[in-house]
C-alpha positions in Angstrom: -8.5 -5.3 -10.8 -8.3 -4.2 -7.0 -11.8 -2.2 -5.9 -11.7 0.4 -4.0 -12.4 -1.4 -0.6 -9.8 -3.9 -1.3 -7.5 -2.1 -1.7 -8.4 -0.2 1.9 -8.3 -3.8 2.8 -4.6 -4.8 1.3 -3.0 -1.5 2.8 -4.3 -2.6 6.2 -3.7 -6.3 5.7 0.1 -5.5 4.2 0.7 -3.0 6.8 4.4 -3.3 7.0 4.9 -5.9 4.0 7.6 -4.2 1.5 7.6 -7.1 -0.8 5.9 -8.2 -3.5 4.0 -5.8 -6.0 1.1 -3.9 -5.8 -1.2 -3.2 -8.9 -1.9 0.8 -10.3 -5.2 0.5 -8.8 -3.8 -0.8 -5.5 -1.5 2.3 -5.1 -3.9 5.3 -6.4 -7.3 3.5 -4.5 -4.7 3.6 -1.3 -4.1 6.9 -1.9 -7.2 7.9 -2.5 -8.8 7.0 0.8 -5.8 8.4 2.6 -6.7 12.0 1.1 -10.6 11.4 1.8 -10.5 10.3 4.9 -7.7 13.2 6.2 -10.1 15.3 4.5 -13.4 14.3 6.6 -11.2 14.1 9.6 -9.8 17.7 9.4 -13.6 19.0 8.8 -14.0 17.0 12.1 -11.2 18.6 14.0 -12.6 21.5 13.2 -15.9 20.9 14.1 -14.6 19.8 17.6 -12.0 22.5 17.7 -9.0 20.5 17.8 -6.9 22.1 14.9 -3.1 22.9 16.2 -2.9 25.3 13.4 -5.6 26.2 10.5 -4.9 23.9 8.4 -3.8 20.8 10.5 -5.8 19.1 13.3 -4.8 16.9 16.3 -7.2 14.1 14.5 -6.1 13.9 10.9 -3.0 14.0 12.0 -3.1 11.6 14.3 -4.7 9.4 11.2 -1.7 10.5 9.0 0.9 9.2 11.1 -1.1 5.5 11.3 -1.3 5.4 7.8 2.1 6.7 6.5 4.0 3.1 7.1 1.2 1.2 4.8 1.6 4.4 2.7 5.0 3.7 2.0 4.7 0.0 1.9 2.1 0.0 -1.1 4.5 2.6 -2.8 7.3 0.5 -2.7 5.2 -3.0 -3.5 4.6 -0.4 -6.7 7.7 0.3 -7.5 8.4 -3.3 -7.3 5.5 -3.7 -10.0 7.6 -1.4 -12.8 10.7 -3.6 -11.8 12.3 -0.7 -9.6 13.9 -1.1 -6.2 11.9 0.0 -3.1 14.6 2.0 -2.5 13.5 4.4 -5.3 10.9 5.8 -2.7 13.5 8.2 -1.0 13.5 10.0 -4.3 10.6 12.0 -3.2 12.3 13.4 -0.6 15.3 15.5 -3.5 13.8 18.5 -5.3 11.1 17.4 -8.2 11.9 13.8 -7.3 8.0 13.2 -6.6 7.4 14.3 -10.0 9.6 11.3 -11.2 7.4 9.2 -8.6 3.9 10.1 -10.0 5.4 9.0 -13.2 6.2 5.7 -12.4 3.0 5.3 -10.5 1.3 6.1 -13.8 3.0 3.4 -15.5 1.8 -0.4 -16.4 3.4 -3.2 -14.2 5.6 -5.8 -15.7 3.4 -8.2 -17.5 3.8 -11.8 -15.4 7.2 -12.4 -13.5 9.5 -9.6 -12.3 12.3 -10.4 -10.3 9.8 -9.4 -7.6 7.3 -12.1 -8.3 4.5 -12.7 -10.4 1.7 -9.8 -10.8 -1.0 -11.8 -9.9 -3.3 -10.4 -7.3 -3.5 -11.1 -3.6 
């Protein structure tokens, strides 16, 4: 299973790789740290009084838009561990598409080979 630093780790290291899989706790450790560390960054814009508008900063944002890429990439690798396409991802973007997302992120990965390789870890 993929610890929380690792999987900081992978989504760094895989920045723009959109094959392979990627493991539930891959995808939700990812995603995890995303929201934490937008979270601390925002209480920092704050602090130093760089928020465009109350609720977004200059900082987190700037954070947000470095991360989206590997964001996408570990959803995709995901999708690619339930056997979807990658291409499933734009589904978020239709009315309650993301619903059907969080689904499928919920779900167990293919036990052994997919026809987007094996599930063994990195």
């Amino acid at each position: 299973m993929v610890s929380f630093p690792n999987a900081i780790k992978f989504g760094f290291q895989r920045y723009f790789d959109f094959s392979g899989r990627s493991t539930r706790a891959e995808y939700w450790w990812w995603l995890l740290f995303g929201v934490i560390a937008t979270s601390i960054l925002t209480f920092v814009d704050m602090i130093a009084g760089t928020m465009i508008t109350p609720t977004t900063g200059i900082i987190s944002t700037l954070f947000s838009l470095v991360i989206i890429i590997p964001y996408i990439a570990v959803t995709v690798r995901r999708l690619h561990d339930i056997n979807r396409s990658g291409w499933w991802v734009f589904l978020g973007a239709v009315p309650f598409g993301g619903i059907v997302i969080i689904v499928w992120m919920c779900k167990r990965g293919d036990e052994g080979e997919n026809k987007y390789k094996s599930n063994v870890a990195i």
